[in-house]
VOKE-130778 format. One line per 4 residues: number of its first residue (from 1); their letters; for each residue x, y, z of N, C-alpha, C. Coordinates in Angstrom, 3 decimals, decimal comma, padded with zeros to 6 digits. Layout:
! VOKE-130778
NUM = A = X/Y/Z/X/Y/Z/X/Y/Z; ... .
This chain:
! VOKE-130778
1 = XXXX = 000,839/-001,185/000,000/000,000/000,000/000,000/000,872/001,232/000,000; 000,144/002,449/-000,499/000,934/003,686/-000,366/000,402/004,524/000,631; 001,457/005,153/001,431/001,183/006,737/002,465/001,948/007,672/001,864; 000,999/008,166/001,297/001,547/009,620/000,992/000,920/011,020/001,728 .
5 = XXXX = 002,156/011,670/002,343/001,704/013,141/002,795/000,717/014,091/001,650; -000,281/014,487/002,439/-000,979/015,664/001,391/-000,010/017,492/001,444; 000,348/017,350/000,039/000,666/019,068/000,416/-000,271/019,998/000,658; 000,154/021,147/001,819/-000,894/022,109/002,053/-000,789/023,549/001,195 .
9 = XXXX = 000,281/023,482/000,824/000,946/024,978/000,301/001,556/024,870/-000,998; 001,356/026,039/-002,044/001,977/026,154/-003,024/003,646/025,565/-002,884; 004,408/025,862/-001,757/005,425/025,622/-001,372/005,591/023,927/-000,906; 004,573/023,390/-001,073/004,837/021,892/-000,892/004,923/021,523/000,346 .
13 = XXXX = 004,650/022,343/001,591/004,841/021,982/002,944/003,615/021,417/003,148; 003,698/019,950/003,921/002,930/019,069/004,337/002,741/018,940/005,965; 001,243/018,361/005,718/000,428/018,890/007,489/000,971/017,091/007,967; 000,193/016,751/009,081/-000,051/015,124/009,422/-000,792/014,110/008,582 .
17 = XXXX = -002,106/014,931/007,816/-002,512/014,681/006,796/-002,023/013,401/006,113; -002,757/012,582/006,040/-002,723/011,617/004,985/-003,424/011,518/004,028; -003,221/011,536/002,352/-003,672/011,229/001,330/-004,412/009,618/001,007; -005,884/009,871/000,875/-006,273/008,301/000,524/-007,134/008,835/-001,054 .
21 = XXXX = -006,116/008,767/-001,977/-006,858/009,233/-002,592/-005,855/008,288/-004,289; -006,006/008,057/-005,431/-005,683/007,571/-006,404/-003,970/008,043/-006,534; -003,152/007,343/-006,597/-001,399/007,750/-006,698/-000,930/007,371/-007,874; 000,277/007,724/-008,105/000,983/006,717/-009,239/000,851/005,569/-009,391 .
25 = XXXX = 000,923/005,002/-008,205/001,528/003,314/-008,346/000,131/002,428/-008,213; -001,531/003,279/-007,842/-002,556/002,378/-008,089/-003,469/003,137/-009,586; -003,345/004,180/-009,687/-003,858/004,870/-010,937/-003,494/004,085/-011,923; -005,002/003,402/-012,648/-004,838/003,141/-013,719/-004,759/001,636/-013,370 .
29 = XXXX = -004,501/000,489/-012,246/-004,560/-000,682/-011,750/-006,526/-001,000/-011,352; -006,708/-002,377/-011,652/-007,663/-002,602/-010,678/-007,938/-003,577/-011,651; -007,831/-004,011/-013,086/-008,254/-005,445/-013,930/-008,440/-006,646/-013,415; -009,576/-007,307/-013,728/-009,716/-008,695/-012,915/-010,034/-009,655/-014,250 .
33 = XXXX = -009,597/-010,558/-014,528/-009,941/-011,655/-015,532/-010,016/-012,826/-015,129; -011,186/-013,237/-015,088/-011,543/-015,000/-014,414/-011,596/-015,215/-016,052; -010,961/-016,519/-015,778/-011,075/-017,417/-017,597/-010,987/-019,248/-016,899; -012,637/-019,732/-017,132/-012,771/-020,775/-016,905/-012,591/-021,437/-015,575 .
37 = XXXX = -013,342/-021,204/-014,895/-013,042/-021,038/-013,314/-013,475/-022,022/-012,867; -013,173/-022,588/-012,571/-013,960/-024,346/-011,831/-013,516/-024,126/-009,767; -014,626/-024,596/-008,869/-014,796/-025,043/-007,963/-015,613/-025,517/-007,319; -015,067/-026,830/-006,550/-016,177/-027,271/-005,987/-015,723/-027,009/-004,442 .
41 = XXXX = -016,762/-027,847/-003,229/-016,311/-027,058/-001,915/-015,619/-028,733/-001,585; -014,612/-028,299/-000,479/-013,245/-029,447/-000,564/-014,412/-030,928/000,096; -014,437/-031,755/-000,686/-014,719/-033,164/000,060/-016,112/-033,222/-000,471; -017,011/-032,365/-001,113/-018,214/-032,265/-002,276/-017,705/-033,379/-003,054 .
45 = XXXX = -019,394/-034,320/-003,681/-018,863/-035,049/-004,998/-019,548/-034,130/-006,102; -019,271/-034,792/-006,585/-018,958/-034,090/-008,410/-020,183/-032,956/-008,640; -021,820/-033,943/-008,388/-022,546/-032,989/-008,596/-022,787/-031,894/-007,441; -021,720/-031,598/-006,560/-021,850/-030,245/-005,699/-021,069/-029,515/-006,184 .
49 = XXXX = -020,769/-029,218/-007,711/-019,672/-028,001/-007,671/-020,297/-027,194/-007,571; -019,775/-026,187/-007,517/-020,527/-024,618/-006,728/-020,184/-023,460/-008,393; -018,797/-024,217/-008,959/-018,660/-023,183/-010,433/-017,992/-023,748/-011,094; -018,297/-023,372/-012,161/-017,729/-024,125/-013,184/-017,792/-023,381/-015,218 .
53 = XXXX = -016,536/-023,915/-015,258/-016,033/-022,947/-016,532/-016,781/-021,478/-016,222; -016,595/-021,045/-015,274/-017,151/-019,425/-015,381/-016,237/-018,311/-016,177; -016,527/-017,471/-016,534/-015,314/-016,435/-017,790/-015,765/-015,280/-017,501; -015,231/-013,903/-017,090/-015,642/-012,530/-017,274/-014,749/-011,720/-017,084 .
57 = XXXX = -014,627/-010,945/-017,225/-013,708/-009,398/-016,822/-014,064/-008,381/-016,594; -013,517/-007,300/-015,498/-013,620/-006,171/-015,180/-012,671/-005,389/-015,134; -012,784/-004,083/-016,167/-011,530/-003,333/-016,334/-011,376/-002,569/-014,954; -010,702/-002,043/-015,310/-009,957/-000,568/-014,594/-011,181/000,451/-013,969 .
61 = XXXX = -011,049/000,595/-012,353/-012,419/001,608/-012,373/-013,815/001,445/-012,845; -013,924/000,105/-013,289/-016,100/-000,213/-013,599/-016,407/-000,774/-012,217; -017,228/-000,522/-012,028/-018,355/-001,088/-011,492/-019,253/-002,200/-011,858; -019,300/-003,104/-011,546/-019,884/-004,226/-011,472/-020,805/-004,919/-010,949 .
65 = XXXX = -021,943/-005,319/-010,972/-022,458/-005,876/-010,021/-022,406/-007,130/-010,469; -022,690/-008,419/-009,237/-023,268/-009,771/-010,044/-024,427/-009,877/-009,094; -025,177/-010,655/-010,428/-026,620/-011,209/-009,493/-027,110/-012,325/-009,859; -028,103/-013,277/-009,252/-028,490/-014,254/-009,797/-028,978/-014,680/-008,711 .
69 = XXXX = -029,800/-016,469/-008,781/-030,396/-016,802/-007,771/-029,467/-017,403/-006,475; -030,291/-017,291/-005,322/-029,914/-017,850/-004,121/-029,325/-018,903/-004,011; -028,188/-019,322/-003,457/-027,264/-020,241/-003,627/-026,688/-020,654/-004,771; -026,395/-019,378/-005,902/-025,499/-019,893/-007,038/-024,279/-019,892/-007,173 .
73 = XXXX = -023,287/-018,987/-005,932/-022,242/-019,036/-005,729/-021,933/-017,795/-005,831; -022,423/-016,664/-005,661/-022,004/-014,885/-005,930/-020,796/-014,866/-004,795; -020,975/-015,609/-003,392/-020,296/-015,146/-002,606/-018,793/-016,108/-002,706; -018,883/-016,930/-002,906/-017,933/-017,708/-003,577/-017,126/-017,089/-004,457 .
77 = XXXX = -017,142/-016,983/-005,534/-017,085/-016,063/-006,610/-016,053/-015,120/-005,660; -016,747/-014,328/-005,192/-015,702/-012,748/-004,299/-014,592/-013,667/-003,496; -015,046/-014,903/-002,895/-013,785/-015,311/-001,891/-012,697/-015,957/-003,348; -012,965/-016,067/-004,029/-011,965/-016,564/-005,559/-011,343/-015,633/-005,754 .
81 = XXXX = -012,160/-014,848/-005,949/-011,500/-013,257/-006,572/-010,283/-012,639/-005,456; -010,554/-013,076/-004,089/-009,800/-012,309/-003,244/-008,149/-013,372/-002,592; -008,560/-014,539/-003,397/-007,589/-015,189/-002,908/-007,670/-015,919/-001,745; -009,039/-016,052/-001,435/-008,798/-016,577/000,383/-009,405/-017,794/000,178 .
85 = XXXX = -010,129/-018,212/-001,165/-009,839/-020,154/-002,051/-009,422/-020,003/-002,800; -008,315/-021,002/-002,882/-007,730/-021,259/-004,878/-009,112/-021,517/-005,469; -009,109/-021,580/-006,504/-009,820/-022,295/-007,930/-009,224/-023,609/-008,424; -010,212/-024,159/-008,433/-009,812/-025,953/-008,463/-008,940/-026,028/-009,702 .
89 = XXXX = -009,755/-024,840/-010,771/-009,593/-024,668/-012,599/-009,306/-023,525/-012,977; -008,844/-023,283/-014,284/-009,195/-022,124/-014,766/-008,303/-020,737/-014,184; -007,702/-019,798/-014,283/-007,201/-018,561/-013,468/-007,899/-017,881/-013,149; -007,490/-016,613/-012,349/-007,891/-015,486/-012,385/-006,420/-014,819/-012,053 .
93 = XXXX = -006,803/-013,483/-012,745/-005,143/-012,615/-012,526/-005,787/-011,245/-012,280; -005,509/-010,260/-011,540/-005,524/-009,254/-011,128/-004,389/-008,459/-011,499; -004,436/-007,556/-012,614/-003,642/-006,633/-012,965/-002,678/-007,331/-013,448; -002,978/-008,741/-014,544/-002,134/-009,291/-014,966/-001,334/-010,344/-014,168 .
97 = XXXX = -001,558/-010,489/-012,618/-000,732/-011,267/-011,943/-001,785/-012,361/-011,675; -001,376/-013,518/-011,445/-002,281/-015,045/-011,188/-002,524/-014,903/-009,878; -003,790/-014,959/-009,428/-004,413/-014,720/-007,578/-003,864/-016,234/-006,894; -002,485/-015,931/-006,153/-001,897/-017,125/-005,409/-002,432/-016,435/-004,048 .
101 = XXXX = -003,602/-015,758/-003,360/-003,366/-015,400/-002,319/-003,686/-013,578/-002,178; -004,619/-013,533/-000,794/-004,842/-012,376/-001,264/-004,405/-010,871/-001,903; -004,441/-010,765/-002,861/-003,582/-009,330/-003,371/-003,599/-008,435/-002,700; -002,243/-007,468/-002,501/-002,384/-006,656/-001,738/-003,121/-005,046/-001,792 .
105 = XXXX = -003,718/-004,707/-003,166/-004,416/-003,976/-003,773/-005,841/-004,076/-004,102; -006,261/-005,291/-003,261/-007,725/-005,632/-003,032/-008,289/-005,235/-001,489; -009,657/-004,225/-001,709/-009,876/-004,758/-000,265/-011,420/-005,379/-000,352; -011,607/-005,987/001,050/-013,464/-006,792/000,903/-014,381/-006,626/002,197 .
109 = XXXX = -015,204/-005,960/001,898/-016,545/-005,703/002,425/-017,259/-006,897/002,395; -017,410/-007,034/003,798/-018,366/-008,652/003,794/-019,685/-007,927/004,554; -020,607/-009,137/004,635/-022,060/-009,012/003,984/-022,755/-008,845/005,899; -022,129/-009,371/006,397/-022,347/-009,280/008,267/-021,146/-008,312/008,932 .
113 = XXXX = -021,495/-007,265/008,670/-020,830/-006,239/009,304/-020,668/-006,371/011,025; -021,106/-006,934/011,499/-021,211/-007,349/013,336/-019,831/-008,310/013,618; -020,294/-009,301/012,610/-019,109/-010,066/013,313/-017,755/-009,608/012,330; -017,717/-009,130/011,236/-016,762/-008,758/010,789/-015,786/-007,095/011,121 .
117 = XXXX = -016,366/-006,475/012,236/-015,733/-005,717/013,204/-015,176/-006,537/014,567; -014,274/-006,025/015,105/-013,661/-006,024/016,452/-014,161/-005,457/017,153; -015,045/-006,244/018,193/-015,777/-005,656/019,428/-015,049/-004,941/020,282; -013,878/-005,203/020,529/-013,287/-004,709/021,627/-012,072/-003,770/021,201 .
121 = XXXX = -012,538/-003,243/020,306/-011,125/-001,844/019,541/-012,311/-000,811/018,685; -012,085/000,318/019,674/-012,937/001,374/019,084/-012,927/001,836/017,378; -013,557/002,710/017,024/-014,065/002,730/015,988/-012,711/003,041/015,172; -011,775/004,063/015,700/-010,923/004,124/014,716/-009,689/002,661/014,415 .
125 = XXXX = -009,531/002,326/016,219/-008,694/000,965/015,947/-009,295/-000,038/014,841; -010,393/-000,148/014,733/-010,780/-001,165/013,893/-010,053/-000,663/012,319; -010,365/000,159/011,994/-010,108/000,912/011,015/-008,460/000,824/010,569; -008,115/001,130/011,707/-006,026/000,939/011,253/-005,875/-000,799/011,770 .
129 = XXXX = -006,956/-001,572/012,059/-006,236/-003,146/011,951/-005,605/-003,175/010,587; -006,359/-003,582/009,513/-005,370/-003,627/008,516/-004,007/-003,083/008,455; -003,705/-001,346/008,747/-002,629/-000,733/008,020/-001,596/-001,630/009,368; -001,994/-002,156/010,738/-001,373/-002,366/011,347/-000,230/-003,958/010,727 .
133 = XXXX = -001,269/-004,538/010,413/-001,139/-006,229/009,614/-000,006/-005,368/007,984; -000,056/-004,457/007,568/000,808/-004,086/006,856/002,353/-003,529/007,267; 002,299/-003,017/008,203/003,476/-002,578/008,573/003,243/-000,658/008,572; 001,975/-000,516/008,875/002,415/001,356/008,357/002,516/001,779/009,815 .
137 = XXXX = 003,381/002,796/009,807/003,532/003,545/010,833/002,576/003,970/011,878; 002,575/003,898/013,206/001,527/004,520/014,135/001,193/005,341/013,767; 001,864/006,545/013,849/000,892/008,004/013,371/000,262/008,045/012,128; 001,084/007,719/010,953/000,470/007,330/009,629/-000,440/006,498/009,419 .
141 = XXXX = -001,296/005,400/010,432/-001,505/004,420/010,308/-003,171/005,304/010,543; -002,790/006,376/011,886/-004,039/006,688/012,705/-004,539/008,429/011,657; -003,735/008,897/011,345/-004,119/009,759/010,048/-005,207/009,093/009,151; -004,123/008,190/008,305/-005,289/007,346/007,526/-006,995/006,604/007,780 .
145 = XXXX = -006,603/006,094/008,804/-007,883/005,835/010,017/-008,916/007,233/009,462; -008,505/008,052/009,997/-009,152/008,990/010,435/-009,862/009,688/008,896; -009,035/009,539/008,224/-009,290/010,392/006,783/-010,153/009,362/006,479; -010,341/008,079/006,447/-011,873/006,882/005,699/-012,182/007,367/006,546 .
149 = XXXX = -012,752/007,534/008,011/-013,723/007,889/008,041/-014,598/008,779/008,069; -013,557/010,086/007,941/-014,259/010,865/007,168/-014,541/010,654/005,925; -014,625/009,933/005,196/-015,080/009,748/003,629/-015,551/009,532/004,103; -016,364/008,479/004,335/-017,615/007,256/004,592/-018,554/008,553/005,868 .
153 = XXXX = -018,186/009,722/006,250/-019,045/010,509/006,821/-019,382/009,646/008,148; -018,357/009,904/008,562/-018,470/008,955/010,412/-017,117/009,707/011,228; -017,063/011,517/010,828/-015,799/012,038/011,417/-015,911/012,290/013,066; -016,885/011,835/013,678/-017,187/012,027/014,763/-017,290/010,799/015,937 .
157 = XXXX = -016,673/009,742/015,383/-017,279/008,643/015,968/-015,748/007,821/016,715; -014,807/008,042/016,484/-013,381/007,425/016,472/-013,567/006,486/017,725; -013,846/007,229/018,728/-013,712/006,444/020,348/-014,796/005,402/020,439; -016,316/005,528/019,565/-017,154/004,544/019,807/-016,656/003,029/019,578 .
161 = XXXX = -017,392/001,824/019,835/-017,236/001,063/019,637/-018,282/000,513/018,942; -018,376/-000,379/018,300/-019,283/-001,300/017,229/-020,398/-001,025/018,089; -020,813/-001,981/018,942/-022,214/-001,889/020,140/-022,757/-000,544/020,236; -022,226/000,294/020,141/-022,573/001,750/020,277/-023,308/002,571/018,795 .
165 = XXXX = -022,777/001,601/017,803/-023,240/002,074/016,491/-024,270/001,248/015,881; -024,784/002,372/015,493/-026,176/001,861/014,163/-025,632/000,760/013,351; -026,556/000,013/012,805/-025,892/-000,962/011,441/-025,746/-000,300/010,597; -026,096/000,700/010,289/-025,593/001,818/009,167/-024,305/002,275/009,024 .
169 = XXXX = -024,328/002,663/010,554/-022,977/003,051/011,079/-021,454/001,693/011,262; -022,178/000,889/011,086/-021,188/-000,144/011,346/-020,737/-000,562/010,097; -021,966/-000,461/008,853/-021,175/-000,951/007,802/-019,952/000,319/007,062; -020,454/001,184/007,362/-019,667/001,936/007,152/-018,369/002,319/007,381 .
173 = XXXX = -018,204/001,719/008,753/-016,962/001,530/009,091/-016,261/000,297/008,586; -016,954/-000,616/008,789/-016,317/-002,179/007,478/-015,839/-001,275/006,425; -016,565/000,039/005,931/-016,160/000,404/003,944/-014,515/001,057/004,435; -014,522/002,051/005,580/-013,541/002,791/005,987/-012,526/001,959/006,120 .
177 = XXXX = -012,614/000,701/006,490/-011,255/-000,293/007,134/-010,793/-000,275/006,027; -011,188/-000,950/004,888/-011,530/-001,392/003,459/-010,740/-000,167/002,634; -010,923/001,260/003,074/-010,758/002,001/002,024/-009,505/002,478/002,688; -008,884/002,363/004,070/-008,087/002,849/004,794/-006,389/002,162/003,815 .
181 = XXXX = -006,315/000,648/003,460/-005,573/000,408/002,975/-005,016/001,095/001,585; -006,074/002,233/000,969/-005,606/002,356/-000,413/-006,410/001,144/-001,621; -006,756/000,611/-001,423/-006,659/-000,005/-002,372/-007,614/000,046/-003,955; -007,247/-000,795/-005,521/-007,844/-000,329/-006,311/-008,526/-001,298/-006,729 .
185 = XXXX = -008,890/-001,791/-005,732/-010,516/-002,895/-006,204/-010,998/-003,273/-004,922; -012,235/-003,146/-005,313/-012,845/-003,283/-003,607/-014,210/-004,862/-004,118; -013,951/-005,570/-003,512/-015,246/-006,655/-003,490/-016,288/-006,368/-001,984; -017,539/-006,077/-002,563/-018,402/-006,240/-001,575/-019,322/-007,356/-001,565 .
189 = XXXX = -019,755/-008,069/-000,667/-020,633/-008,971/-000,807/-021,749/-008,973/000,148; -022,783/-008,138/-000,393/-024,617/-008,084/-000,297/-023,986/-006,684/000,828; -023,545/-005,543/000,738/-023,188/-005,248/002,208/-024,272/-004,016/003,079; -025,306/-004,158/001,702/-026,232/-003,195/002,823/-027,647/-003,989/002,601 .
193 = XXXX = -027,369/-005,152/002,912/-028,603/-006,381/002,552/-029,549/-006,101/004,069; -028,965/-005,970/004,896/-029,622/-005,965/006,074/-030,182/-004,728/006,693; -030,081/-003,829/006,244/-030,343/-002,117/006,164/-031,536/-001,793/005,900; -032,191/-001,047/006,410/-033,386/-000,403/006,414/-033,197/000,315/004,891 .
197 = XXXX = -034,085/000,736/004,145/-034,301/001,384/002,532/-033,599/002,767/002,933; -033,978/003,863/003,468/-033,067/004,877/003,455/-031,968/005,105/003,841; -031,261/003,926/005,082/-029,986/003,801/005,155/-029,154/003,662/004,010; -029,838/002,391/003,042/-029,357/001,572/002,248/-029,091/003,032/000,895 .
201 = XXXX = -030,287/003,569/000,458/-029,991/004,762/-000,042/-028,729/005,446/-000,062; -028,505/006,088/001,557/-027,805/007,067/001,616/-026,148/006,271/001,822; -026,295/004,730/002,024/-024,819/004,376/001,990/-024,256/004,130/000,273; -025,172/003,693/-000,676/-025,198/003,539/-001,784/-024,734/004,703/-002,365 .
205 = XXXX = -025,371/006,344/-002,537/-024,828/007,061/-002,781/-023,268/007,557/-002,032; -023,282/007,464/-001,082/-022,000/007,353/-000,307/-021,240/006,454/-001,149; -020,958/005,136/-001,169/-020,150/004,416/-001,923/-019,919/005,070/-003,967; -021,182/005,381/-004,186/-020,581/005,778/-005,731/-020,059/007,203/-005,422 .
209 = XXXX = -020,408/008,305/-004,537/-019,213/008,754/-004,238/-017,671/008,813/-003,972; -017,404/007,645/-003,022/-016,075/007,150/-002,827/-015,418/006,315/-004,370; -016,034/005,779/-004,634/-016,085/005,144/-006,211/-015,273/006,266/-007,643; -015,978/007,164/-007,330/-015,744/008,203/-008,198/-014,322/009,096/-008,111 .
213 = XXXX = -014,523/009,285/-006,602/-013,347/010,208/-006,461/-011,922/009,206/-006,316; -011,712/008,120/-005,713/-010,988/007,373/-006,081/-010,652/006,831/-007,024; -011,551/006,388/-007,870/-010,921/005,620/-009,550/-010,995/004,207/-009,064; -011,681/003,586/-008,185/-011,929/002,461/-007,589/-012,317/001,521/-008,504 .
217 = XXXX = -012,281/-000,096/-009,132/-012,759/-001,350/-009,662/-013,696/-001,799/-008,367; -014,858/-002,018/-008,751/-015,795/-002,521/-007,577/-016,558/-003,543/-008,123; -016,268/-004,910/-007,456/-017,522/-006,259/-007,381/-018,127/-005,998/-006,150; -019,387/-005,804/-007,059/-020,656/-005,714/-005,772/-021,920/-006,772/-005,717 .
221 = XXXX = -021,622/-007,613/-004,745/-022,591/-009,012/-004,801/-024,165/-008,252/-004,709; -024,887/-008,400/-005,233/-026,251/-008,631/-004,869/-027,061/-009,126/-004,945; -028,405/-009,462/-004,078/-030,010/-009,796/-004,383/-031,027/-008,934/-004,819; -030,681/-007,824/-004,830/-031,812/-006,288/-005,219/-031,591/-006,016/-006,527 .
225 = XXXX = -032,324/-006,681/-007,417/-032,054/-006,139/-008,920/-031,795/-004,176/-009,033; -032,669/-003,966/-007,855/-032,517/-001,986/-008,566/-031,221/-001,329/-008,257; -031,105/-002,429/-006,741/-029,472/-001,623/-006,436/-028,524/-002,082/-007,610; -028,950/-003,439/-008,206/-027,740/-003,270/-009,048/-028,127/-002,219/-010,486 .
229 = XXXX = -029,238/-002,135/-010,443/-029,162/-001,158/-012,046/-028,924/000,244/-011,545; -028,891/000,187/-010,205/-028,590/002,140/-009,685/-027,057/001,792/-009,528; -026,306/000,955/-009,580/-025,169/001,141/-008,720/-024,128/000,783/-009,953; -024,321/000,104/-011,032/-023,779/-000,845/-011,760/-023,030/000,263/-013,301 .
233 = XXXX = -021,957/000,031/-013,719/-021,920/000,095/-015,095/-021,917/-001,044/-015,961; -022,208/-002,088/-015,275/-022,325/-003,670/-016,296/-022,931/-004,576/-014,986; -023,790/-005,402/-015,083/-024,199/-006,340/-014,463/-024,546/-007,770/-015,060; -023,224/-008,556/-014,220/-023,324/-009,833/-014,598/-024,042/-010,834/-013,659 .
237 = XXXX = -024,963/-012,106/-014,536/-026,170/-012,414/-014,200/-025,143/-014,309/-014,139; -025,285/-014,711/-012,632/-024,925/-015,990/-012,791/-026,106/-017,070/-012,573; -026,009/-018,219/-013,024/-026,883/-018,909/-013,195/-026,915/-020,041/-011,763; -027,375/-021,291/-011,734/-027,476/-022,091/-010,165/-026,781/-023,510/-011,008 .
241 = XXXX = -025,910/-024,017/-010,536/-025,642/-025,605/-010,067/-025,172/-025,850/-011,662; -024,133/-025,520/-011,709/-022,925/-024,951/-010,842/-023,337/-023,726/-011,460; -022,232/-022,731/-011,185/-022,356/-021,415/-011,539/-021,392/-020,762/-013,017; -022,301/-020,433/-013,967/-021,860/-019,589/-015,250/-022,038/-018,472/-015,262 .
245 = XXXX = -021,741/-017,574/-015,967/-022,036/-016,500/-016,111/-023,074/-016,379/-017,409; -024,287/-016,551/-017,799/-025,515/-016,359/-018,700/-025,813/-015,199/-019,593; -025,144/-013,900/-018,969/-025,744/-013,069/-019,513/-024,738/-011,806/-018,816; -024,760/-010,385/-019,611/-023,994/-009,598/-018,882/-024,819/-008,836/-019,559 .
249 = XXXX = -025,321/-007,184/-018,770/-026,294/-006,385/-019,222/-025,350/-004,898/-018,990; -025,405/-004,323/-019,841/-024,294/-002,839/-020,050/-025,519/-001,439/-019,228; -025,207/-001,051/-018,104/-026,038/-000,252/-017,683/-025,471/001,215/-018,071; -026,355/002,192/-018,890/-025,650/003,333/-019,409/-026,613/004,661/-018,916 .
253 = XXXX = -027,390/004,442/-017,725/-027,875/005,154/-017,211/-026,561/006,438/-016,873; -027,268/007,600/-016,811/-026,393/008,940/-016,780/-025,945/009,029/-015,687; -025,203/009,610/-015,064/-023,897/009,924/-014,078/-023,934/010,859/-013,617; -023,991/011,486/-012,490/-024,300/010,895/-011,301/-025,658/010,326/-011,031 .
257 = XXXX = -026,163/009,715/-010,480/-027,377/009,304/-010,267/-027,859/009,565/-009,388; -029,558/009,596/-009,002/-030,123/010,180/-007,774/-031,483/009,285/-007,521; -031,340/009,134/-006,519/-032,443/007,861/-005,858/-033,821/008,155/-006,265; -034,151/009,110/-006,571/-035,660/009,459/-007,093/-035,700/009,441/-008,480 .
261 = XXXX = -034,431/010,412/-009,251/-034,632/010,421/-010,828/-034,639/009,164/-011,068; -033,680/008,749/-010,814/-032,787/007,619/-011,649/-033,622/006,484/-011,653; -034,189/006,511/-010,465/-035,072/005,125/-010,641/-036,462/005,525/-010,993; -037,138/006,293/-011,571/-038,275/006,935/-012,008/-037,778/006,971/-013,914 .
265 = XXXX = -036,755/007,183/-013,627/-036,173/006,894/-015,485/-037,038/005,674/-015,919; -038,125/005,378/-017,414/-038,278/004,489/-018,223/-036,703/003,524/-018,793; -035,562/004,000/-018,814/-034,417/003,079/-018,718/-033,983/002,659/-017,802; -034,272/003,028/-016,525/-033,944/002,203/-015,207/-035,380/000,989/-015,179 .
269 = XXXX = -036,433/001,507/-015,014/-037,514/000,278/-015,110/-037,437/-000,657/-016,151; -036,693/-000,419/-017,793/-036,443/-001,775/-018,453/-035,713/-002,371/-018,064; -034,329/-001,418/-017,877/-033,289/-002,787/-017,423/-033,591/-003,698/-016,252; -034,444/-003,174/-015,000/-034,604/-004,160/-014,092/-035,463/-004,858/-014,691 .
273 = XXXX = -036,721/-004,636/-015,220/-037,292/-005,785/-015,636/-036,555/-006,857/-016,392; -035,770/-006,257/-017,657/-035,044/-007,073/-018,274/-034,221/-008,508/-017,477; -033,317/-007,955/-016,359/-033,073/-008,686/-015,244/-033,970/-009,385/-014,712; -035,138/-008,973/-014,277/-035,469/-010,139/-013,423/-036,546/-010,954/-014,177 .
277 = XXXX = -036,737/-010,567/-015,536/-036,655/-012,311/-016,603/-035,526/-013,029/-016,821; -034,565/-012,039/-016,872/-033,430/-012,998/-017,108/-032,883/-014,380/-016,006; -033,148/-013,742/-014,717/-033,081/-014,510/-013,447/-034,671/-015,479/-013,324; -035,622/-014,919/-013,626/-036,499/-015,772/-013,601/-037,065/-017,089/-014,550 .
281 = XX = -036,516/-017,062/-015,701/-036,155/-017,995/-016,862/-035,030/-018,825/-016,348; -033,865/-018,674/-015,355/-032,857/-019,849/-015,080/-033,437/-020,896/-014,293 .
């Protein structure tokens, strides 16, 4: 990962400030290419594979969603992508390199924000676990901390602890840990599934915010066909037992988007419909 000082002055003099923002060395990174992906789960016979010959790609900075039915393997899929299972078959390479293990330019938003925080390390410790597991400096470590969460709009919260926060508030801090490393691909899986509708709203626009100003590659698991046609510049549709990829739908809805227009658009109501024949025909 990179720490870079932010300059404050024409003169280049720098505050404590930490930069989490697109650099040389991730600008322009974030490619993912699965080609023929086979897995099954270890000690499954044959007819339990979970995927098989799956194929897709995501460039640089898109957005992605996948969707499809319940138990086809979406979440699977993200633990492939991140390195934390081999693939029985088939590669995947991230920025050209073969996934032996998680990359260090990936980060992942999982889908139970409760147990995937540290109960007992306040809001910002949770946040610098990662940079800690990297090696970054204390002060640099707690800068950075501090700057996700101000992105993710939680600049007030550092000393709380998980128990103390909303689920709104908690996933949000999962995005901050996530975004604290730098990194130029982020996998989420279902992560505002459990959220009340206007939470889910206002974290959604929050994330294509962070999305934007970073230059971020994002796999975003879902079950909500609309979040994926509000959130998506391509949405790929996997199928059940084992898992393919069927169909990929190009979403070219206009930029920025807004929770009332956008989904009141006659091109936001085809494409979801379109989707959920497509899912309802598998």
């Amino acid at each position: 990962m990179t720490v870079r000082l932010a300059p404050t002055s024409a003169g280049g003099r720098q505050t404590s400030d930490v930069a989490i923002e697109p650099t040389p060395e991730v600008a322009g990174r974030g490619s993912i290419d699965v080609s023929g992906v086979g897995y099954r789960y270890p000690g499954a016979a044959a007819e339990r594979q979970v995927i098989d010959d799956l194929s897709f790609s995501v460039r640089p900075g898109e957005f992605v969603c996948v969707v499809g039915p319940s138990g086809c393997g979406k979440t699977t899929l993200l633990k492939l992508l991140s390195g934390l299972v081999p693939a029985e078959s088939g590669g995947i390479h991230v920025d050209g390199v073969p996934v032996q293990g998680p990359p260090s330019n990936l980060g992942f938003v999982f889908q139970d924000h409760a147990r995937a925080l540290l109960p007992w390390r306040n809001a910002v410790r949770n946040v610098e676990f990662g940079l800690e597991a990297a090696g970054v400096a204390r002060k640099d470590r707690r800068e950075l901390a501090r700057q996700a969460l101000r992105r993710v709009q939680l600049p007030d919260v550092e000393n709380l602890y998980p128990a103390q926060m909303s689920g709104g508030m908690q996933q949000r801090l999962q995005i901050a840990r996530a975004l604290a490393a730098t990194p130029s691909i982020l996998l989420m899986d279902e992560p505002f599934a459990a959220l009340d509708a206007l939470t889910r709203f206002a974290l959604e626009d929050a994330l294509l915010e962070v999305w934007r100003e970073l230059g971020l590659t994002v796999v975003f698991v879902t079950h909500d066909l609309d979040e994926a046609v509000y959130l998506a510049d391509r949405v790929v549709v996997l199928r059940r037992g084992p898992a393919r990829v069927v169909r990929e739908l190009q979403v070219e809805l206009d930029r920025p988007r807004d929770q009332g227009r956008t989904r009141a658009e006659p091109e936001f109501v085809a494409l979801r419909y379109e989707l959920f024949e497509t899912i309802r025909a598998l």
